[in-house]
C-alpha positions, 0 to 999 in steps of 0.5 A: 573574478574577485575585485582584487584579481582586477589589477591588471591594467585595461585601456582607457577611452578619454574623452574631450571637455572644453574648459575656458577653450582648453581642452580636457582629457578625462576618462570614465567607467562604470555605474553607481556613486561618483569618484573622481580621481585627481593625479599628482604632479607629472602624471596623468589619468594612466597613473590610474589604470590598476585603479579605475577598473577595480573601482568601477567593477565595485559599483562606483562611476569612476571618473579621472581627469588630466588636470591642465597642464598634464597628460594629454590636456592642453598645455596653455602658458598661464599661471598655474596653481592649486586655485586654477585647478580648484576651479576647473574641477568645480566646473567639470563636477558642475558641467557633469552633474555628478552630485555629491563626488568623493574625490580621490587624489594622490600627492598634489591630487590629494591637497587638491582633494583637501581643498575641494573638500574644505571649500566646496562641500556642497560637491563633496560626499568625502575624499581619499588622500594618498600620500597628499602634498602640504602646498603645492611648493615648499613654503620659504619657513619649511627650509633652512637657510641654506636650502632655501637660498638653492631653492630660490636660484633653482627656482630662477633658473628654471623660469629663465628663457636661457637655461629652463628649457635645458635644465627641463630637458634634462629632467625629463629624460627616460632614465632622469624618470626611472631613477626617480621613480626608484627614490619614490617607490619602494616597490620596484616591480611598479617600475615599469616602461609603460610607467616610465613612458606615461610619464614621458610622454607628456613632457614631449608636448608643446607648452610642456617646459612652461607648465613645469616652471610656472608649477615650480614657482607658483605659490605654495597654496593653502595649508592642511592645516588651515583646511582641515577644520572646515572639513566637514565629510569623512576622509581617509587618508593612506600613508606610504611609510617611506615616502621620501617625498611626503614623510609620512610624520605629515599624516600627524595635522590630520588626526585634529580632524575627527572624521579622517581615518588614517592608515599606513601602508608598509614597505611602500613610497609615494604613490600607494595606489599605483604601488600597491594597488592589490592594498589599496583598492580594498581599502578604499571599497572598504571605506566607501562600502561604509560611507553614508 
């Protein structure tokens, strides 16, 4: 069987880190260098599972963690923000032991990936972003006015005791996920009800309405733009050209970076890797097979 033929998603076993007395879900496969997957906003290790068994099959030790506050980690009620996360990734790569790690991470995943990179190369030996975020919310000069004044009274009533919880339930139901997953995807056949339900499931779990307003008014975090001169390893960087979300003009910032390389993906949308997954595990062993 070809590296491309392992598509086909197989069960995952997770596994349990303490960290700072959370817990931690992480899951991890084959032998060789350390990758270390990092999911986006609501999803979970799953968002992974026509990636890790080809990646692993290809010589890597692959590693995919459920950041706090998603999939099935601990919920708790604190702050989140792109430095929380920062810190318990460090941790676990500490923790691990893993050595020089190539982090690979889709949509806040991989602005996470960016930030690890830039300020922490001692960990790093390079990073893939897939369709990565700019900040972790819009910053305020991102918006016309107009958009910002909804956005700051959306903001409001998703922290308010009274109507979050509601407007949190509406979000999550099966069919508010599979129609937004149709604005992202472009791949329809990725649509599936086991992704549907990946992504549901999680959002049944106590604590899980905090998680989400905290997220949705926490700060923006550092720009690409400020981190990239501090990148000092390769990066690639894969663009689903018509991602609604994070148009692909964002790959632009990138290219003051020498040492990325940047390829789009056609005919695809946010999440490439769980897309196109026949496209993009070659890519990304291409890529590794030449890294120092």
């Amino acid at each position: 069987m070809t590296l491309e033929q392992l598509v086909s998603p197989i069960p995952l076993e997770t596994q349990t880190w303490t960290w700072q007395g959370h817990q931690i879900h992480y899951t991890v496969m084959g032998t060789g260098r350390p990758l270390l997957l990092l999911h986006g906003f609501g999803a979970s290790i799953g968002h992974w599972r026509h990636n890790i068994p080809v990646l692993a099959a290809g010589g890597y030790r692959v590693y995919a963690i459920d950041l706090l506050g998603f999939g099935s980690s601990d919920k708790p009620a604190v702050v989140y923000s792109l430095d929380l996360w920062q810190e318990l990734v460090r941790d676990f790569c500490v923790e691990q032991a893993l050595g020089p790690t190539v982090f690979v991470g889709n949509s806040i995943g991989g602005l996470l990936s960016l930030l690890l990179l830039a300020q922490h190369p001692e960990l790093s030996a390079g990073a893939v972003l897939l369709n990565p975020a700019g900040g972790l919310n819009h910053r305020p000069d991102e918006l016309n006015l107009p958009l910002r004044l909804v956005m700051g009274v959306f903001t409001r009533l998703v922290s308010s005791p009274l109507f979050g919880p509601w407007i949190f339930d509406q979000v999550r139901q099966k069919s508010r996920i599979r129609k937004t997953l149709r604005q992202v995807y472009r791949n329809t056949e990725a649509i599936t009800d086991e992704l549907v339900e990946l992504l549901y499931a999680p959002s049944c779990d106590p604590g899980a309405q905090q998680v989400f307003a905290s997220i949705l008014t926490a700060p923006a975090g550092p720009a690409p733009v400020d981190l990239l001169p501090l990148v000092q390893h390769p990066l690639l960087v894969l663009w689903g050209e018509a991602d609604p979300w994070t148009p692909i003009q964002g790959a632009a910032v990138y290219r003051q970076n020498p040492q990325v390389e940047i390829v789009p993906i056609p005919q695809t949308g946010h999440c490439p890797h769980d897309e196109r997954p026949d496209v993009v595990n070659p890519l990304i062993l291409d890529w590794l097979a030449n890294l120092d």
